[in-house]
C-alpha positions in Angstrom: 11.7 12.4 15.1 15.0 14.2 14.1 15.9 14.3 10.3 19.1 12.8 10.8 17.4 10.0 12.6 15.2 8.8 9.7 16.1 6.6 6.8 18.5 8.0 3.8 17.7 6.2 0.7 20.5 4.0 -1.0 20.9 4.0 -4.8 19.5 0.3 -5.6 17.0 0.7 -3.2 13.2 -0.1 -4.7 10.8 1.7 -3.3 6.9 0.6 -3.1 4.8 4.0 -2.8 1.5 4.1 -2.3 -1.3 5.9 -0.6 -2.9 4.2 2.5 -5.4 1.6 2.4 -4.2 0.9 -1.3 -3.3 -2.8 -0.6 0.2 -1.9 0.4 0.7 -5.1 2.6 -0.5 -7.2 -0.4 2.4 -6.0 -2.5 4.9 -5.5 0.4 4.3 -9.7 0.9 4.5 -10.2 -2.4 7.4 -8.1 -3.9 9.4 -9.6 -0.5 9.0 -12.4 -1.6 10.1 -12.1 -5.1 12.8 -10.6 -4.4 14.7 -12.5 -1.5 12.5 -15.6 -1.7 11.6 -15.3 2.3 8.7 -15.6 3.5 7.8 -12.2 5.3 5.2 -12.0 7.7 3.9 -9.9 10.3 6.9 -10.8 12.6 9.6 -10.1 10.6 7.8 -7.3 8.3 9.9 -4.4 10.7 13.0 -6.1 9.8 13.0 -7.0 6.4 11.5 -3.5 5.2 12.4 -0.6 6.2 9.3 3.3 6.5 11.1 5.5 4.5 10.3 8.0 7.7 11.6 6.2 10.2 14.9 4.6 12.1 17.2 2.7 9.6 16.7 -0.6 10.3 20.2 -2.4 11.1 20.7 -5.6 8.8 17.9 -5.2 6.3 18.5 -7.2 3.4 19.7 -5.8 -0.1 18.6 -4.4 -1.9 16.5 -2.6 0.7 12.8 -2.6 0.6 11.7 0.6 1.3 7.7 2.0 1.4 6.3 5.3 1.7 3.0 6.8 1.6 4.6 10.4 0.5 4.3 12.1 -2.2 6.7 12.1 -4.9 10.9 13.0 -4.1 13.2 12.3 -6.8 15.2 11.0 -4.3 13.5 7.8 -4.6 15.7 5.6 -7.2 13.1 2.9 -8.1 9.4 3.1 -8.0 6.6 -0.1 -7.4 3.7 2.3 -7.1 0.1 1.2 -6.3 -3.0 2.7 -7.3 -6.4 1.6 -6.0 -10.1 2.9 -6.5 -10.6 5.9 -4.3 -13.7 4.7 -3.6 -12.5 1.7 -1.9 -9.6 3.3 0.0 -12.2 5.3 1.6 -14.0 2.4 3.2 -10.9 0.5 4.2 -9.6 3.8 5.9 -12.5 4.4 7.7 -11.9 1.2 9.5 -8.2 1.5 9.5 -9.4 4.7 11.8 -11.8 2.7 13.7 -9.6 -0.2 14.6 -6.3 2.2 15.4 -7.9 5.7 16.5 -10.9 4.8 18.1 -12.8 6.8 15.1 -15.8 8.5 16.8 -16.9 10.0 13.3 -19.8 8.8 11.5 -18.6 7.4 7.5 -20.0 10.5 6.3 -18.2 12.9 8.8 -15.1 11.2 8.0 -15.9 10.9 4.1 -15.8 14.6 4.2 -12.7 15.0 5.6 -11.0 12.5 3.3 -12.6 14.4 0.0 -11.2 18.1 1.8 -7.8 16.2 2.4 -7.8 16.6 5.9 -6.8 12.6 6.7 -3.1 12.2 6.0 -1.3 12.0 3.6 -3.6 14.4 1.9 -5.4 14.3 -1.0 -5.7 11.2 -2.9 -5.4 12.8 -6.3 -2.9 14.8 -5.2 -0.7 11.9 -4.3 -1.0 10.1 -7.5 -0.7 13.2 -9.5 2.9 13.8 -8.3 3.9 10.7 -8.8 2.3 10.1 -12.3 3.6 13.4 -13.9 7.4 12.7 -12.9 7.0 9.0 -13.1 9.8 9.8 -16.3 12.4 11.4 -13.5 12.7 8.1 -11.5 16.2 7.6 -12.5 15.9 3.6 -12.2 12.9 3.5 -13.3 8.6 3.5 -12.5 6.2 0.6 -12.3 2.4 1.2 -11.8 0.2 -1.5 -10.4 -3.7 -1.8 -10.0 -4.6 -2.8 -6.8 -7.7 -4.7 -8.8 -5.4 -5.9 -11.2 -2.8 -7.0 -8.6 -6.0 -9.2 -7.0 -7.4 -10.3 -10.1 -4.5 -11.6 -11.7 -1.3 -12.0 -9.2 0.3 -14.1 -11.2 0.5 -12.3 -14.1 1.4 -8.6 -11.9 4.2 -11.0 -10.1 5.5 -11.2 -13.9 5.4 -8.1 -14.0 7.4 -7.2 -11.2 9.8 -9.5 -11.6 10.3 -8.1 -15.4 11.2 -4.4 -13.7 13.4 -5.4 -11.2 15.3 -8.2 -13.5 14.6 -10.9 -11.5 15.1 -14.5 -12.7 12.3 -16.8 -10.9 10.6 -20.1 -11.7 7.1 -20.2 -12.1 6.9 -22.4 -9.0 8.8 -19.8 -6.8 6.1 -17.2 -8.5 3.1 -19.5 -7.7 4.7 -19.8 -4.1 5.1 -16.0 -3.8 1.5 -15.4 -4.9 -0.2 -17.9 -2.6 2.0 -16.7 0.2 0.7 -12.7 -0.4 -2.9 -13.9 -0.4 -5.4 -12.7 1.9 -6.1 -15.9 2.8 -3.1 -16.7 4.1 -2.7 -13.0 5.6 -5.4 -13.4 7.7 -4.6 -16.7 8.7 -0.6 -15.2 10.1 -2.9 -12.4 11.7 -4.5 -14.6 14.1 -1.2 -16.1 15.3 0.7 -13.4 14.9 -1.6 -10.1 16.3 0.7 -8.4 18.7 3.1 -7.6 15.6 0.0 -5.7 14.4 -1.9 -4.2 17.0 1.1 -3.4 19.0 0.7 -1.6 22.6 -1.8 1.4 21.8 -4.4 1.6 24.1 -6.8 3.2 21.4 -6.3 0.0 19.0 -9.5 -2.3 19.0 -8.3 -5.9 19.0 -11.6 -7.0 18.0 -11.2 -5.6 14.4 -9.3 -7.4 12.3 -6.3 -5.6 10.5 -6.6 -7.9 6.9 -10.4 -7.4 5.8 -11.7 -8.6 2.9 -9.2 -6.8 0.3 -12.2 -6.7 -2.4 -12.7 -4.7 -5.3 -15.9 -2.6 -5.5 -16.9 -3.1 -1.7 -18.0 0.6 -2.2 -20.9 0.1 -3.9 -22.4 -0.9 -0.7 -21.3 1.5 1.6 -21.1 5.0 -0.4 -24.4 6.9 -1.2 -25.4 8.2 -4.6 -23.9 11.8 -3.8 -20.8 10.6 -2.7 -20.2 8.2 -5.6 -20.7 11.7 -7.5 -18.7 13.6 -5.4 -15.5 11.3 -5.7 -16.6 11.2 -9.5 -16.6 14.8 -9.6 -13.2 16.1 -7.8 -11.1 13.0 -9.0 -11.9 12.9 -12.7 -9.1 13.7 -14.3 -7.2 11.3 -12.5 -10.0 8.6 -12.4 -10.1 9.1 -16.3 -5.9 8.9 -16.4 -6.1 5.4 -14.5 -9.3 3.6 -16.4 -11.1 4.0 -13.2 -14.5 5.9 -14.6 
């Protein structure tokens, strides 16, 4: 796609940044929420946010919702951004790959290739990194969520939110925010709703579903010893700089 044809960021725009498979939907329904008190869902998702890399979306309600998976542009005037275990993102990738590209790798093949950066957007520490050292240069300010916390407690990350983007909401329009981002009711919109996610690829398996289980710690089922270490090993600084070891 041409340059001029993608997106130019607005000055009140907010901005949720993540790397894939980090619970981005799980914010994206929640923050939506919050913020225009609609309920999103997989229908109107492509017209109430707008892919930083793609068309501008006519009509998109302001201020624009805008998500990205790059890493960090100080063109980007107000950062959500969303951290999650490494070790989970791998497993829910892997799947993502499975259900959209017809994965033929084994986990390990394509573990390997996520730890050399080889599956996009690169790197995983590379990512967060960027965005974590110039998190002061985000001229209308930086927010950093947990993924684990974000599941643990929404209610209290919906506070949160709300707080940076000086929002003024009830506790019942934050209860009804929260129970409309859970992955309960997610899943439930993705059975009525699966040609908005699966779309017209012929590679996409419409067998898998697209909202899983969104746990924490799934990985200590699926990753061997020696890749526990590995991920250990080449992400510890930033494991350590996000209370992850």
């Amino acid at each position: 796609m041409s340059k001029d044809k993608t997106y130019t960021l607005q000055e009140d725009d907010i901005c949720l940044v993540a790397y894939p498979k980090s619970g981005n939907n799980f914010l994206l329904f929640l923050v939506a929420m919050l913020l225009y008190r609609k309920k999103m869902d997989w229908a109107t998702k492509g017209e109430m946010i707008q892919n930083v890399s793609s068309e501008p979306i006519k009509n998109l309600p302001t201020p624009h919702l805008v998500w990205s998976h790059k890493r960090y542009d100080p063109s980007y005037p107000k950062v959500i951004y969303l951290v999650r275990d490494p070790r989970d993102v791998v497993v829910s990738y892997y799947h993502h790959f499975q259900k959209y590209y017809g994965e033929s790798r084994d986990f390990d093949k394509f573990f390997e290739a996520f730890m050399d950066g080889k599956i996009g957007p690169g790197l995983w520490d590379t990512n967060i990194e960027s965005w974590l050292d110039n998190q002061k240069k985000v001229k209308n300010g930086f927010l950093l969520v947990k993924y684990e916390n974000l599941l643990q407690d929404t209610a209290k990350e919906a506070h949160r939110i709300i707080n940076f983007l000086n929002l003024d909401r009830t506790e019942k329009e934050i209860n009804e925010a929260v129970n409309w981002a859970s992955f309960d009711n997610m899943k439930a919109l993705e059975k009525k709703q699966q040609s908005h996610i699966n779309g017209s690829s012929s590679f996409v398996n419409k067998t898998m579903p697209f909202v899983r289980e969104g746990k924490a710690n799934k990985w200590k089922s699926v990753l061997s010893n020696a890749q526990q270490q590995q991920i250990i090993q080449t992400f510890n600084k930033t494991l350590t700089r996000l209370g992850y070891k």
